[in-house]
C-alpha positions as CSV (number, residue, x, y, z in Angstrom):
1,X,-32.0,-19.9,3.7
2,X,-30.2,-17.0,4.6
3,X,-32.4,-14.3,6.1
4,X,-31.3,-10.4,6.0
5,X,-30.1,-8.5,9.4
6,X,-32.3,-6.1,11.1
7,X,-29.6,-3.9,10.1
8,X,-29.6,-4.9,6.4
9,X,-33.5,-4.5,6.2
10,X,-33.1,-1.2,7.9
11,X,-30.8,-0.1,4.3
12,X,-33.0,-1.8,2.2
13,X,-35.9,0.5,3.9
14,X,-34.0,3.8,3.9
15,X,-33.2,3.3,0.4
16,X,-36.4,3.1,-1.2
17,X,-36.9,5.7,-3.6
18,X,-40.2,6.8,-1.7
19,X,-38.0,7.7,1.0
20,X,-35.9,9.7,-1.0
21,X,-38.3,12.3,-3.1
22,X,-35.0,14.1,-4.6
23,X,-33.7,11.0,-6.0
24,X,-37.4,9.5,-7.3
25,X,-37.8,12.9,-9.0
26,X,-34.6,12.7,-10.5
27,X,-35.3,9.0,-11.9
28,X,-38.2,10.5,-13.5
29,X,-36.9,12.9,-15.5
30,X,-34.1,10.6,-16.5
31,X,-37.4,8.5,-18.0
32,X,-38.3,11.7,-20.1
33,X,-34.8,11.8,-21.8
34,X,-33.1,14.4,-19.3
35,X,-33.0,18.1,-19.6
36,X,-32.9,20.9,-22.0
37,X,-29.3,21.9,-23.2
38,X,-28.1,25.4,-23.8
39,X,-26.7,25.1,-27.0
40,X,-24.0,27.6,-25.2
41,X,-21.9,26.7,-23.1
42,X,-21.5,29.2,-20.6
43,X,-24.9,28.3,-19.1
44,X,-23.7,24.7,-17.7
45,X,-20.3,25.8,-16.8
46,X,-21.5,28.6,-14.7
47,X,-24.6,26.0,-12.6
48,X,-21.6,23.5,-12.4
49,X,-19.1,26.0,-11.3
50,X,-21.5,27.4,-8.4
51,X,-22.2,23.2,-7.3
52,X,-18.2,23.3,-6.5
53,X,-18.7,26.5,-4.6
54,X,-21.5,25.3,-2.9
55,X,-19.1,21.9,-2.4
56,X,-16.3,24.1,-0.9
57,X,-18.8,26.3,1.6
58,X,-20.2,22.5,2.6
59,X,-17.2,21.5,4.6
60,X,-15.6,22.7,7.8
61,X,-12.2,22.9,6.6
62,X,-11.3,24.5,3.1
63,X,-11.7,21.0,1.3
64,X,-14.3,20.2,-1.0
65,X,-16.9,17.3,-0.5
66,X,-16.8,14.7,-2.2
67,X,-20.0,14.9,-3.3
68,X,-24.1,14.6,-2.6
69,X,-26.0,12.0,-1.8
70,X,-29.4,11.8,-3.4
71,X,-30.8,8.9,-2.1
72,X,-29.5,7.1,1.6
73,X,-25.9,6.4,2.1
74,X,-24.7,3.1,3.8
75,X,-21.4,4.4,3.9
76,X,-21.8,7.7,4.6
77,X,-24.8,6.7,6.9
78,X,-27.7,9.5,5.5
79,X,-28.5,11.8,2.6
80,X,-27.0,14.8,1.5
81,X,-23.2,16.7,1.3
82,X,-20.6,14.1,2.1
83,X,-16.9,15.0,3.8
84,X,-14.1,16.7,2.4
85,X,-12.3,14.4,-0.4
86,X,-8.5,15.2,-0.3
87,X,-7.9,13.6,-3.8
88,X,-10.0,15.1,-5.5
89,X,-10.3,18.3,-4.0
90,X,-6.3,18.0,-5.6
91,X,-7.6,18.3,-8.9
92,X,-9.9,20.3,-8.7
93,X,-7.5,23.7,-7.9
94,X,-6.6,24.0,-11.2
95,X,-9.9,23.9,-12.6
96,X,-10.7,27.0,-10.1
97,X,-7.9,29.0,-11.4
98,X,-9.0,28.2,-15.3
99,X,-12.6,29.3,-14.1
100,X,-11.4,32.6,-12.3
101,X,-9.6,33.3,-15.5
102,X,-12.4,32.3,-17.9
103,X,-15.3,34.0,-15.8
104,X,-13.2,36.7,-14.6
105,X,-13.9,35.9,-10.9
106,X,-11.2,36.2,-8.3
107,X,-13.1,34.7,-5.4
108,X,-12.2,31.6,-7.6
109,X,-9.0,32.0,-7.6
110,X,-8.3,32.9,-3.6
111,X,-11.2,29.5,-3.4
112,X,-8.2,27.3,-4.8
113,X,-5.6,28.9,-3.1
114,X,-7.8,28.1,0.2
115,X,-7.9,24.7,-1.0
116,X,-4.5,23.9,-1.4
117,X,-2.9,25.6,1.9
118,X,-5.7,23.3,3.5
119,X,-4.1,20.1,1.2
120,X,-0.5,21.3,3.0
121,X,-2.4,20.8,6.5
122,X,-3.6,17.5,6.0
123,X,-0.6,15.9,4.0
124,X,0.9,13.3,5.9
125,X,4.5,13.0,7.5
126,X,5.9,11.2,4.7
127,X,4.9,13.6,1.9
128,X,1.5,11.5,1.0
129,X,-1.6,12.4,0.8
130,X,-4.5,10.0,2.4
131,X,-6.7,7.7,0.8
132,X,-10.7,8.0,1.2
133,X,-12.5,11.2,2.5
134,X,-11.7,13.1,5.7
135,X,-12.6,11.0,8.6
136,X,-11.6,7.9,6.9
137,X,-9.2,5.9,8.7
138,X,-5.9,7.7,7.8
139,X,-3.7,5.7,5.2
140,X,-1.3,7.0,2.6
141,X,-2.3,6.4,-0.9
142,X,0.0,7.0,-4.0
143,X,-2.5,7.6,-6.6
144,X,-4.0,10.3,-4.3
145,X,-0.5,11.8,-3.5
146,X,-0.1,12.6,-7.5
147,X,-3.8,14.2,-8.0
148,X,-3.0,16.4,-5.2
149,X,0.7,17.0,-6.6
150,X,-1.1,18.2,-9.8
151,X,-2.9,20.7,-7.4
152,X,-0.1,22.1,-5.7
153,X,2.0,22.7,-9.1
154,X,-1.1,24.5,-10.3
155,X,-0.9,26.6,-7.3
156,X,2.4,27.4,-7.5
157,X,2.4,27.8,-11.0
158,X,-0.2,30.8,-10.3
159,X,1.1,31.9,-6.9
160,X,4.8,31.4,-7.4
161,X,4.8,30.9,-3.7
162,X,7.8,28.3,-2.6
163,X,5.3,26.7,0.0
164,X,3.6,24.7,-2.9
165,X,6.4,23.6,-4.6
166,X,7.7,22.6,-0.8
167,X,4.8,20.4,-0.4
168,X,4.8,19.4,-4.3
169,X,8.7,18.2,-3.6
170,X,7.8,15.8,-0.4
171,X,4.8,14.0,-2.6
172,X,7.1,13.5,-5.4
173,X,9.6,12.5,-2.6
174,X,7.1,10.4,-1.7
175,X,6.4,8.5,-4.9
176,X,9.6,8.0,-6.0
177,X,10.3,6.4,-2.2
178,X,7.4,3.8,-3.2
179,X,7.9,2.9,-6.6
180,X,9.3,-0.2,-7.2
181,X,12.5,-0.6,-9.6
182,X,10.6,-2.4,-12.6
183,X,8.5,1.0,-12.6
184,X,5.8,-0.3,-11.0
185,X,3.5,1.1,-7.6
186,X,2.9,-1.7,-5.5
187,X,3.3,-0.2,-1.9
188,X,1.3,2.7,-0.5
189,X,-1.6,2.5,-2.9
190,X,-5.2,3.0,-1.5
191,X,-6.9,1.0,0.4
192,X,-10.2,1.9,-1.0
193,X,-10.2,0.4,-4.4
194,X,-8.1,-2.9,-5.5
195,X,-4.5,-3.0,-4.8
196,X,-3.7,-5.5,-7.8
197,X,-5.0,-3.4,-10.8
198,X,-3.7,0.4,-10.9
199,X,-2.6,0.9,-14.3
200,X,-4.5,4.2,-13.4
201,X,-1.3,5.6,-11.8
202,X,0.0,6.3,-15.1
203,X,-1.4,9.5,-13.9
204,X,0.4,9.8,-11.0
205,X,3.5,9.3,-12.8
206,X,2.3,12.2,-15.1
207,X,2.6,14.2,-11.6
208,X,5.5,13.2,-11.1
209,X,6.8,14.0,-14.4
210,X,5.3,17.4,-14.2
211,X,7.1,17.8,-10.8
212,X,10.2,16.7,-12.4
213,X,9.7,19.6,-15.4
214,X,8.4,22.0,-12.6
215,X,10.6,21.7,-9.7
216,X,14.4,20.8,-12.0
217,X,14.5,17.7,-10.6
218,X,15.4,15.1,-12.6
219,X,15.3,12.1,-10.2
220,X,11.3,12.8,-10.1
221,X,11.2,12.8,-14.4
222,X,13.3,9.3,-14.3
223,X,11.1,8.1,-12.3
224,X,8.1,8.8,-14.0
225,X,9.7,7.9,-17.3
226,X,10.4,4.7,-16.1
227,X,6.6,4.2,-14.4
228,X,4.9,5.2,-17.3
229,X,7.0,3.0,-20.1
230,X,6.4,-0.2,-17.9
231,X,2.7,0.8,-18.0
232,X,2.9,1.4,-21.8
233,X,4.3,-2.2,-22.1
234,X,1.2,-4.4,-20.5
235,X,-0.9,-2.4,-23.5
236,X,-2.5,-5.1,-26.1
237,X,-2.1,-4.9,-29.6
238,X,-6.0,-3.9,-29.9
239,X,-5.4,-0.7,-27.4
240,X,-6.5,-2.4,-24.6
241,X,-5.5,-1.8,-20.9
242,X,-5.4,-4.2,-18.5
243,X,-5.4,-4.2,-15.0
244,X,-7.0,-0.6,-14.4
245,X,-10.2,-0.6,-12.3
246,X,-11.1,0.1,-8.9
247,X,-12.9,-3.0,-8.6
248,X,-13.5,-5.1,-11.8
249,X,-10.1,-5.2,-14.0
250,X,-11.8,-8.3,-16.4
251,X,-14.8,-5.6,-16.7
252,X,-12.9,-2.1,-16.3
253,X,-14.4,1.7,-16.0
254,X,-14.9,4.1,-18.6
255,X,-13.3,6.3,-15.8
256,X,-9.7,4.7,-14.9
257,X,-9.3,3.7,-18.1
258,X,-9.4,7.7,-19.5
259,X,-7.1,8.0,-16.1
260,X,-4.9,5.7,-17.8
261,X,-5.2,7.4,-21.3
262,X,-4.8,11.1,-19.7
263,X,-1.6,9.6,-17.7
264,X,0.3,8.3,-20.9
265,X,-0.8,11.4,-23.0
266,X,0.2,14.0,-20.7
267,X,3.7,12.1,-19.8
268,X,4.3,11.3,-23.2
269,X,4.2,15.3,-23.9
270,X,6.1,16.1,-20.7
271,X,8.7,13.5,-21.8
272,X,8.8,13.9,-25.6
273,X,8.6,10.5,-25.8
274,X,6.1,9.5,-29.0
275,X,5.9,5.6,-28.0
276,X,3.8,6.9,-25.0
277,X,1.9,9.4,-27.1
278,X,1.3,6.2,-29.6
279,X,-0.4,4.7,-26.2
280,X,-2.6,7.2,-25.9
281,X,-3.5,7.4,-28.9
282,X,-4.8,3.4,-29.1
283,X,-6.7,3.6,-26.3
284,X,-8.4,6.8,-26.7
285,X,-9.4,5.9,-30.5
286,X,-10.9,2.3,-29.8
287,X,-13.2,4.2,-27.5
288,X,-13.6,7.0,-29.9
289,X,-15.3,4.4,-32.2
290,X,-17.0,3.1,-29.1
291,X,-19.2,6.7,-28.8
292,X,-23.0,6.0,-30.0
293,X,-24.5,9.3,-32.1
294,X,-26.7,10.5,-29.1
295,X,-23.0,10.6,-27.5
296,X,-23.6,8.0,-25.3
297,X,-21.2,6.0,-24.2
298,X,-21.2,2.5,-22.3
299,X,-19.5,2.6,-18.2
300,X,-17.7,-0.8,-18.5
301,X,-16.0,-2.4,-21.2
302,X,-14.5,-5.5,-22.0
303,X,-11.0,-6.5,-23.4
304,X,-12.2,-6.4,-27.0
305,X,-14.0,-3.0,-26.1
306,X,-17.4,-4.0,-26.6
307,X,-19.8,-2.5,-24.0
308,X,-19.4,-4.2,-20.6
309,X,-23.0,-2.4,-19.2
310,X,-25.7,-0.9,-20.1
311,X,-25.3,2.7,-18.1
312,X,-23.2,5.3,-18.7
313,X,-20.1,6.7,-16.5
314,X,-20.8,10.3,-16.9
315,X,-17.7,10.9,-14.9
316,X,-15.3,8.8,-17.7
317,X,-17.0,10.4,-20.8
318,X,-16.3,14.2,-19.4
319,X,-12.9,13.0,-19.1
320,X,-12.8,11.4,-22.5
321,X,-14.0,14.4,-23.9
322,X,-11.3,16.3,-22.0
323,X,-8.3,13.8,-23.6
324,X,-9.6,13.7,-27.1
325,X,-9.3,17.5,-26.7
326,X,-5.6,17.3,-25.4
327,X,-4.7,14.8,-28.3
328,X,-6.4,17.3,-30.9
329,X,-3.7,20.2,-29.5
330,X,-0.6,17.7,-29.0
331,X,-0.9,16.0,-32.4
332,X,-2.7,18.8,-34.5
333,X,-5.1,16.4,-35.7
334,X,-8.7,17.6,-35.6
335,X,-10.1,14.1,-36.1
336,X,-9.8,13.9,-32.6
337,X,-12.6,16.9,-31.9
338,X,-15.2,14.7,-34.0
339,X,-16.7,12.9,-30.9
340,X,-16.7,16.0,-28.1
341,X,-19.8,17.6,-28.9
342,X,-22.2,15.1,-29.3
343,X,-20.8,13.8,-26.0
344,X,-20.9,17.4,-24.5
345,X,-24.5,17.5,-25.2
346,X,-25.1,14.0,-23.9
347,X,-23.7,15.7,-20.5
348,X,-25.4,18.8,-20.5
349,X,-28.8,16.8,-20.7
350,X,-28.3,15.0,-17.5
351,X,-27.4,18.0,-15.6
352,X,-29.8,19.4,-13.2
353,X,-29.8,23.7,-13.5
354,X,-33.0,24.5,-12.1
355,X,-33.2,22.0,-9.0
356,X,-34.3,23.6,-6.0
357,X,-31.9,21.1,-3.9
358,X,-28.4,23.3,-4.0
359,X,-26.3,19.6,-3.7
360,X,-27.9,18.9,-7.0
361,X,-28.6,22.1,-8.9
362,X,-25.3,22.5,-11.5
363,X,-23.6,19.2,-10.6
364,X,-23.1,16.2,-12.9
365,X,-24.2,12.6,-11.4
366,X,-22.0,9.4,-11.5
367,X,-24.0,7.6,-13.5
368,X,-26.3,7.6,-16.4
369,X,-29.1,6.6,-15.6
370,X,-28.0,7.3,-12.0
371,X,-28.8,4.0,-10.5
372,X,-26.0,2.5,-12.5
373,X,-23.2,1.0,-10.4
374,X,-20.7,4.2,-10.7
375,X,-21.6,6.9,-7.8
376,X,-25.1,5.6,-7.4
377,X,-27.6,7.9,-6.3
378,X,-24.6,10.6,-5.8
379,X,-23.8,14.1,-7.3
380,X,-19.6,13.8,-7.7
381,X,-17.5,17.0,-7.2
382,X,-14.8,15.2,-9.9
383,X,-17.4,14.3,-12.6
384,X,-18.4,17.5,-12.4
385,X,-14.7,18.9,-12.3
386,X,-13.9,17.2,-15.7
387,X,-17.8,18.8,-17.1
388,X,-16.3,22.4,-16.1
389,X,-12.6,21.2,-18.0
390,X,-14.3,19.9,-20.8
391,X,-16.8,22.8,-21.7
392,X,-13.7,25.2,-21.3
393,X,-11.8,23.4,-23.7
394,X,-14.1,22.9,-26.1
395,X,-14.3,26.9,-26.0
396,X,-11.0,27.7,-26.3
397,X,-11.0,24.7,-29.2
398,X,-14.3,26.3,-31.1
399,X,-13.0,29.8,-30.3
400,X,-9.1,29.8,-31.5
401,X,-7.2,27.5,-33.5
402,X,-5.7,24.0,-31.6
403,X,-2.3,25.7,-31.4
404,X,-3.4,29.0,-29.5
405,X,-3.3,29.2,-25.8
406,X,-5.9,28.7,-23.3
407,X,-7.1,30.0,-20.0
408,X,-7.5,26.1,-18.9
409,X,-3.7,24.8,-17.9
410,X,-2.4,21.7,-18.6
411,X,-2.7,20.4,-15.2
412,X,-7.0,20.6,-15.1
């Protein structure tokens, strides 16, 4: 019989909830049903606003970390903040300049701006942008290069400074250099997650389409068109999308799947092209059947969409939230809105806004309850990016009709 290491024991040990008082009193008050929700919204997106800052002022450098660690880390070898993530910190610029706009705080803004000069520092001599967190073993990854890209157009969108769209041009340079001719990325993606099941980068080819729009170059929207029609053909006739997990594609996440969604609906717009809206829409209304009244939703599903788990990937239904939104304003159908705020008050109950631990006070958790196999034990600065996007939608969606403009670009 195969006996543990000293090493493995020594996890198992440092693990232990009683080790680990944040996390235990966490699980508890998951047990009690979570906590009280504002019926406002202004309340969570300001706690969840001040976890980014705090995320930001964690780090050496003008990135943001990636997140904190409740309980003990085998990866990251302890509790508490974790490095800089450059992918996500990508993102997450355009979310700070919706919430300087929306809160009318510039700090925000210049916070963003920090963020991407510091993305322009670290992007690689090729134009990509490197997989896994700073001090990761440096390795270009495509699907990080277009979260980033997404960043830098936001930036210079709001700056209208020609060092953004510099760096934005050699990322798109870069992604057009690695896809292959039947539109699909099989080179350069990261090696932290499975090589052999990215339909997820239809985002990146949403980057790249933007890029194309952005920057007048058209060799960066062929691209993308082509990327995100061969995408839209591996689609089943129930909605389905195969091959798009980080590390179970016969079992996929609630997460890269709404990638996947967001990445056809976006590039679809970008694009005009209605067959990818069509996509979209498949996907994103097979899982809008899939959300349970409490606005819970399963992390995993199968390839009939039937629940996969029996946690929830609070990071996937922030985002699902987010694209149901974004098909209510591209379509002008308001059926779209009917699941967002019973799943917006599924996510305001699991967030922490009294904790007297800053890494978890505001910040939304990977999973549901938090032990479930999605950013276990962790506080993630994206899940609670797309909690920030969603609640300022939903705002601008309660507030004005679906047509009028909002303070949240298209890019967040």
């Amino acid at each position: 019989m195969h006996q543990p290491s000293v090493k493995g024991r020594l996890r198992t040990i440092r693990a232990h909830p009683l080790l680990n008082p944040t996390a235990l009193i966490e699980g508890w008050r998951e047990r009690l049903g979570g906590y009280l929700e504002d019926p406002e919204h202004e309340p969570h997106l300001a706690a969840a606003i001040e976890w980014l800052v705090r995320a930001q002022d964690a780090t050496p450098d003008g990135g943001i970390s990636r997140g904190f660690s409740l309980a003990w880390h085998a990866y990251f070898g302890g509790r508490g903040w974790q490095p800089s993530y450059p992918e996500t910190t990508g993102y997450i610029i355009p979310t700070l300049y919706a919430a300087a706009r929306r809160l009318g705080r510039a700090e925000l803004a210049a916070r963003a701006e920090r963020a991407a000069r510091w993305e322009i520092e670290i992007q690689l001599p090729t134009g990509a942008v490197r997989g896994g967190v700073i001090g990761a073993p440096e390795s270009p990854a495509v699907f990080n290069t277009g979260q980033v890209l997404l960043g830098w157009l936001a930036a210079f969108e709001e700056t209208g400074q020609g060092t953004f769209a510099d760096a934005a041009r050699r990322a798109a340079c870069y992604l057009v250099a690695t896809l292959d001719s039947d539109g699909h990325w099989r080179r350069g993606n990261s090696q932290f997650a499975r090589a052999d099941a990215t339909l997820y980068n239809t985002r990146t080819a949403w980057a790249l389409a933007e890029a194309g729009a952005r920057l007048n170059d058209g060799g960066f929207t062929d691209a993308a068109a082509r990327s995100l029609r061969a995408a839209a053909e591996l689609q089943s006739q129930n909605g389905w999308l195969p091959s798009c997990c980080l590390s179970d594609p016969e079992r996929p996440l609630l997460h890269t799947l709404a990638y996947a969604i967001r990445g056809l609906l976006e590039g679809g717009r970008v694009l005009g092209d209605p067959r990818l809206l069509h996509a979209a829409e498949r996907a994103a209304g097979a899982l809008h059947a899939a959300v349970r009244a409490d606005g819970w939703m399963p992390g995993r599903y199968s390839s009939d969409w039937s629940p996969a788990v029996r946690w929830s990937c609070l990071t996937g239904q922030a985002q699902m939230a987010n694209n149901w939104m974004r098909l209510a304003v591209i379509t002008g159908d308001s059926k779209w809105l009917e699941p967002v705020p019973a799943v917006l008050r599924f996510l305001k109950r699991t967030q922490n806004r009294h904790s007297r631990e800053p890494g978890v006070r505001g910040g939304i958790k990977g999973s549901w309850p938090m032990g479930g196999d999605y950013g276990a034990y962790e506080v993630l600065n994206w899940a609670t990016k797309f909690f920030v996007d969603a609640l300022m939608r939903h705002e601008a969606v309660e507030t004005k009709r679906l047509g009028a403009p909002s303070t949240l670009s298209v890019l967040a």
